[in-house]
Kinemage of the C-alpha trace (Angstrom):
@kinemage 1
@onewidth
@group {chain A} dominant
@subgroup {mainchain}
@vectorlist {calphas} color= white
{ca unk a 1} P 122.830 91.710 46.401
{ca unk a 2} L 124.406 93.026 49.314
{ca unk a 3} L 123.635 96.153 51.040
{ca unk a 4} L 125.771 99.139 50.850
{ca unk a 5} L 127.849 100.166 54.417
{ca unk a 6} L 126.275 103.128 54.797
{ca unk a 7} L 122.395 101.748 54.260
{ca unk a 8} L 123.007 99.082 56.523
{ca unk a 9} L 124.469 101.756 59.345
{ca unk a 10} L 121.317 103.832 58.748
{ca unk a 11} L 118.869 101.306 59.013
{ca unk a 12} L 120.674 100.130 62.254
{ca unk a 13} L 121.068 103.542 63.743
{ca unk a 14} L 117.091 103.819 63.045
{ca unk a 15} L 116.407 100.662 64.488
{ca unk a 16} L 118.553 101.904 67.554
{ca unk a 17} L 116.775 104.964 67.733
{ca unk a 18} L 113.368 103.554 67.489
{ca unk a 19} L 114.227 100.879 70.609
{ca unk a 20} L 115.400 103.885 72.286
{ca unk a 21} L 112.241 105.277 72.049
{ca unk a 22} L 109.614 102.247 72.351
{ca unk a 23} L 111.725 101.799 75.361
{ca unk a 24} L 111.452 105.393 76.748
{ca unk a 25} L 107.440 105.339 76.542
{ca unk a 26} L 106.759 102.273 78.028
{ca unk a 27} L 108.705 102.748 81.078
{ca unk a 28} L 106.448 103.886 84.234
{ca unk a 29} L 106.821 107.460 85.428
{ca unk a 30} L 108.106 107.913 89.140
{ca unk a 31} L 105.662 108.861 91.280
{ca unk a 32} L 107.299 111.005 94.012
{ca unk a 33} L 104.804 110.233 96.966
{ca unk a 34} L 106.856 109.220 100.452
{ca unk a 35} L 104.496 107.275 103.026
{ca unk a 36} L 105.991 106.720 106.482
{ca unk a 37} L 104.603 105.504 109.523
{ca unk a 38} L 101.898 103.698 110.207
{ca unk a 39} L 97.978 104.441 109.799
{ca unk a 40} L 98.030 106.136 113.970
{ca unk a 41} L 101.175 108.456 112.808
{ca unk a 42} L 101.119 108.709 109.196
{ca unk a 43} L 103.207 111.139 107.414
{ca unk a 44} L 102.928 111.872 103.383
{ca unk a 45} L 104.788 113.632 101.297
{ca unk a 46} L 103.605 113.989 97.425
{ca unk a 47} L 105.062 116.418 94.682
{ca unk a 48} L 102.641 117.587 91.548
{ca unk a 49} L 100.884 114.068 91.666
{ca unk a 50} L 96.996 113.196 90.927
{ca unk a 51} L 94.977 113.020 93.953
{ca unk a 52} L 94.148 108.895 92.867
{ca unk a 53} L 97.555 108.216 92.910
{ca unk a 54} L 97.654 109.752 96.237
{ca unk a 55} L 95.117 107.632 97.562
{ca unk a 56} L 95.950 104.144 95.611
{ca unk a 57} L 99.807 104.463 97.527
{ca unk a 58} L 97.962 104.705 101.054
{ca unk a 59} L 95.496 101.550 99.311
{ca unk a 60} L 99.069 99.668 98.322
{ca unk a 61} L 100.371 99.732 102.020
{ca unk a 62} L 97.765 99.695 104.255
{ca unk a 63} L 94.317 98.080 104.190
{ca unk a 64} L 92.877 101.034 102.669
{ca unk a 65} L 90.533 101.229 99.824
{ca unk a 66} L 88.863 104.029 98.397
{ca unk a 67} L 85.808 104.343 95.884
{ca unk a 68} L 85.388 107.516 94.043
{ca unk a 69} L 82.339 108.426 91.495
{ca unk a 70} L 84.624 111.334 90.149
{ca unk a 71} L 87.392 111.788 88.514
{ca unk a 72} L 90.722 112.590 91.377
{ca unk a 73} L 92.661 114.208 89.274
{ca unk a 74} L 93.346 117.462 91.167
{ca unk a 75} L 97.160 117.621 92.024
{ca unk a 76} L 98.549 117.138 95.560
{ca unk a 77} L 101.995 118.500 96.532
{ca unk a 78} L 102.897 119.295 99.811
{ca unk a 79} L 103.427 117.345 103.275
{ca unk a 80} L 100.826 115.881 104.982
{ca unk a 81} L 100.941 114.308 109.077
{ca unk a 82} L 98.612 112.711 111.335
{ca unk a 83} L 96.054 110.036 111.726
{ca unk a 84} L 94.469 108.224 108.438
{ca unk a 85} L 91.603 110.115 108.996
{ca unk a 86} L 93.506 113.287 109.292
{ca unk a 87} L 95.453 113.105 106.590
{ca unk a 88} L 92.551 112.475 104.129
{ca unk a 89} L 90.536 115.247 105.982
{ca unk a 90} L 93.472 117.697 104.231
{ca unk a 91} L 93.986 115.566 100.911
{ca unk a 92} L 90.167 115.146 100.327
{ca unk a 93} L 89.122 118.969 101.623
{ca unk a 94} L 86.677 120.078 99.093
{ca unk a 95} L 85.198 116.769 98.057
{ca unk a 96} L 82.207 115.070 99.713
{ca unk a 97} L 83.143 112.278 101.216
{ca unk a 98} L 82.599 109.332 104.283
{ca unk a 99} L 85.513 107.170 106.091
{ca unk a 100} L 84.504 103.340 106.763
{ca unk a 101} L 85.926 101.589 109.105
{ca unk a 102} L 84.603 97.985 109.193
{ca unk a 103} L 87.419 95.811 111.378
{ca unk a 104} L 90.821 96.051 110.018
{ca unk a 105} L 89.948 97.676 106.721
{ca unk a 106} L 89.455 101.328 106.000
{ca unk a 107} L 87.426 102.312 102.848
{ca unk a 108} L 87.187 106.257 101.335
{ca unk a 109} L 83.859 106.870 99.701
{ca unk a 110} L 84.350 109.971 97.519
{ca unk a 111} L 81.201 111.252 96.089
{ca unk a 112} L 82.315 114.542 94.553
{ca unk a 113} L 83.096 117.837 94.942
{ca unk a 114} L 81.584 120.133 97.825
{ca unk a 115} L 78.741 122.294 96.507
{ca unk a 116} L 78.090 120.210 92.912
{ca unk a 117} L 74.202 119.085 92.505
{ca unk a 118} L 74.178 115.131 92.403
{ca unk a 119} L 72.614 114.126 88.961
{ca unk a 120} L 70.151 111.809 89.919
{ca unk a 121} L 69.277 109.053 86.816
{ca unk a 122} L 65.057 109.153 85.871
{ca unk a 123} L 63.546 106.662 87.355
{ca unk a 124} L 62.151 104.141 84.382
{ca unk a 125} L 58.443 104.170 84.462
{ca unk a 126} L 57.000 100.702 85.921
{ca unk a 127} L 56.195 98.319 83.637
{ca unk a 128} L 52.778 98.077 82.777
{ca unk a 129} L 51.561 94.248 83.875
{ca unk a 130} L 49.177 92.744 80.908
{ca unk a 131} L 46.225 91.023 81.900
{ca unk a 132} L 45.657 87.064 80.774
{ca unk a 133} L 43.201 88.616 77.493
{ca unk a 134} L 45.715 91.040 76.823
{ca unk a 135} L 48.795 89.043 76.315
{ca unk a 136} L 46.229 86.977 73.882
{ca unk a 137} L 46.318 89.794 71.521
Protein backbone atom coordinates (compact mmCIF):
# COMPACT_ATOMS: atom_id res chain seq x y z
CA UNK A 1 0.00 0.00 0.00
CA UNK A 2 1.52 3.09 -0.92
CA UNK A 3 1.62 6.18 1.03
CA UNK A 4 -0.43 9.13 0.23
CA UNK A 5 1.69 12.51 -1.26
CA UNK A 6 0.88 14.50 1.35
CA UNK A 7 1.87 11.83 4.38
CA UNK A 8 4.97 11.15 2.79
CA UNK A 9 5.78 15.21 2.51
CA UNK A 10 4.89 15.46 6.22
CA UNK A 11 6.83 12.81 7.49
CA UNK A 12 9.80 14.20 5.39
CA UNK A 13 9.32 17.79 6.37
CA UNK A 14 9.39 16.30 10.14
CA UNK A 15 12.29 14.36 9.54
CA UNK A 16 13.86 17.67 8.08
CA UNK A 17 12.88 19.56 10.91
CA UNK A 18 14.04 17.18 13.49
CA UNK A 19 17.83 17.03 11.68
CA UNK A 20 17.55 20.65 11.79
CA UNK A 21 17.30 20.55 15.24
CA UNK A 22 19.56 17.46 16.48
CA UNK A 23 21.92 19.41 14.38
CA UNK A 24 21.40 22.86 16.05
CA UNK A 25 22.05 21.36 19.72
CA UNK A 26 24.94 19.52 19.16
CA UNK A 27 26.92 22.15 17.57
CA UNK A 28 29.49 23.94 20.12
CA UNK A 29 28.69 27.49 21.18
CA UNK A 30 31.37 30.23 20.20
CA UNK A 31 33.22 31.28 22.84
CA UNK A 32 34.16 34.94 22.19
CA UNK A 33 37.55 35.05 24.21
CA UNK A 34 40.60 36.79 21.95
CA UNK A 35 44.20 35.83 23.38
CA UNK A 36 47.11 37.72 21.81
CA UNK A 37 50.57 37.91 22.64
CA UNK A 38 52.57 35.95 24.43
CA UNK A 39 52.65 35.00 28.32
CA UNK A 40 55.35 38.54 28.97
CA UNK A 41 52.61 40.80 26.97
CA UNK A 42 49.43 39.07 27.09
CA UNK A 43 46.31 40.73 26.11
CA UNK A 44 42.58 39.09 26.62
CA UNK A 45 39.58 39.99 25.58
CA UNK A 46 36.35 37.83 26.78
CA UNK A 47 32.54 38.77 26.37
CA UNK A 48 29.79 37.22 29.03
CA UNK A 49 31.96 33.94 29.27
CA UNK A 50 32.53 31.57 32.51
CA UNK A 51 35.60 32.35 34.32
CA UNK A 52 36.85 28.28 33.46
CA UNK A 53 36.54 28.91 30.06
CA UNK A 54 38.60 31.90 30.59
CA UNK A 55 41.26 30.09 32.11
CA UNK A 56 41.14 26.62 29.97
CA UNK A 57 41.84 29.17 26.56
CA UNK A 58 45.09 30.60 28.38
CA UNK A 59 45.64 26.39 29.40
CA UNK A 60 45.00 25.59 25.37
CA UNK A 61 47.85 28.03 24.22
CA UNK A 62 50.29 28.30 26.63
CA UNK A 63 51.71 25.85 29.17
CA UNK A 64 49.27 26.87 31.64
CA UNK A 65 47.22 24.74 33.85
CA UNK A 66 44.98 25.61 36.47
CA UNK A 67 43.30 23.51 39.38
CA UNK A 68 40.27 24.88 41.00
CA UNK A 69 38.27 23.22 44.14
CA UNK A 70 35.25 25.55 43.16
CA UNK A 71 33.09 25.97 40.78
CA UNK A 72 34.47 29.23 38.05
CA UNK A 73 31.50 30.03 36.88
CA UNK A 74 31.39 33.80 37.53
CA UNK A 75 31.28 35.66 34.09
CA UNK A 76 34.24 37.61 32.65
CA UNK A 77 33.71 40.34 30.02
CA UNK A 78 35.93 42.99 29.52
CA UNK A 79 39.72 43.47 28.30
CA UNK A 80 42.41 42.35 30.13
CA UNK A 81 46.63 43.32 29.44
CA UNK A 82 49.79 42.48 30.98
CA UNK A 83 51.94 39.74 32.29
CA UNK A 84 50.35 36.06 33.02
CA UNK A 85 50.47 36.87 36.40
CA UNK A 86 48.80 40.14 35.89
CA UNK A 87 46.20 39.23 34.01
CA UNK A 88 45.00 36.47 36.42
CA UNK A 89 45.62 38.93 39.37
CA UNK A 90 42.35 40.91 37.61
CA UNK A 91 40.47 37.67 36.28
CA UNK A 92 40.94 35.75 39.62
CA UNK A 93 40.39 39.07 42.09
CA UNK A 94 38.18 37.78 44.75
CA UNK A 95 39.21 34.15 44.82
CA UNK A 96 42.04 32.70 46.92
CA UNK A 97 44.50 31.62 44.98
CA UNK A 98 48.65 30.76 44.35
CA UNK A 99 50.66 31.00 40.84
CA UNK A 100 53.30 28.02 40.28
CA UNK A 101 55.86 28.37 38.30
CA UNK A 102 57.95 25.15 38.11
CA UNK A 103 60.31 25.55 34.69
CA UNK A 104 58.35 26.16 31.64
CA UNK A 105 54.93 25.40 33.05
CA UNK A 106 52.64 27.71 34.93
CA UNK A 107 49.89 26.14 37.15
CA UNK A 108 46.72 28.34 38.90
CA UNK A 109 45.70 26.84 42.20
CA UNK A 110 42.24 28.28 42.94
CA UNK A 111 41.03 27.47 46.33
CA UNK A 112 37.90 29.60 46.57
CA UNK A 113 36.46 32.64 47.14
CA UNK A 114 38.10 35.45 49.45
CA UNK A 115 36.49 35.49 52.91
CA UNK A 116 34.58 31.75 52.66
CA UNK A 117 35.56 29.35 55.80
CA UNK A 118 37.41 26.20 54.28
CA UNK A 119 35.28 23.08 55.30
CA UNK A 120 37.72 20.94 56.67
CA UNK A 121 36.60 16.86 56.37
CA UNK A 122 36.59 15.03 60.29
CA UNK A 123 39.37 13.36 60.72
CA UNK A 124 38.35 9.35 61.00
CA UNK A 125 39.15 8.17 64.42
CA UNK A 126 42.37 5.75 64.41
CA UNK A 127 41.75 2.42 64.20
CA UNK A 128 41.82 0.63 67.25
CA UNK A 129 44.86 -2.19 66.88
CA UNK A 130 43.55 -5.73 68.46
CA UNK A 131 45.82 -7.54 70.52
CA UNK A 132 46.91 -11.42 69.48
CA UNK A 133 43.85 -12.76 72.33
CA UNK A 134 41.60 -10.37 70.95
CA UNK A 135 41.53 -11.17 67.34
CA UNK A 136 40.98 -14.92 68.87
CA UNK A 137 37.58 -13.94 69.87
Amino acid sequence: MADRPSTRRDRQAALAVAIALAAGLTMPAKADIRVEGDLRTLQLRASGERLADVLGRLDALFAVKYRSAVLLNAEVSGSYSGTLSQVVARLLDGYNYVIKIDRDVTEILVFGRGGEVAVVPKARPAAATKTVTARWR
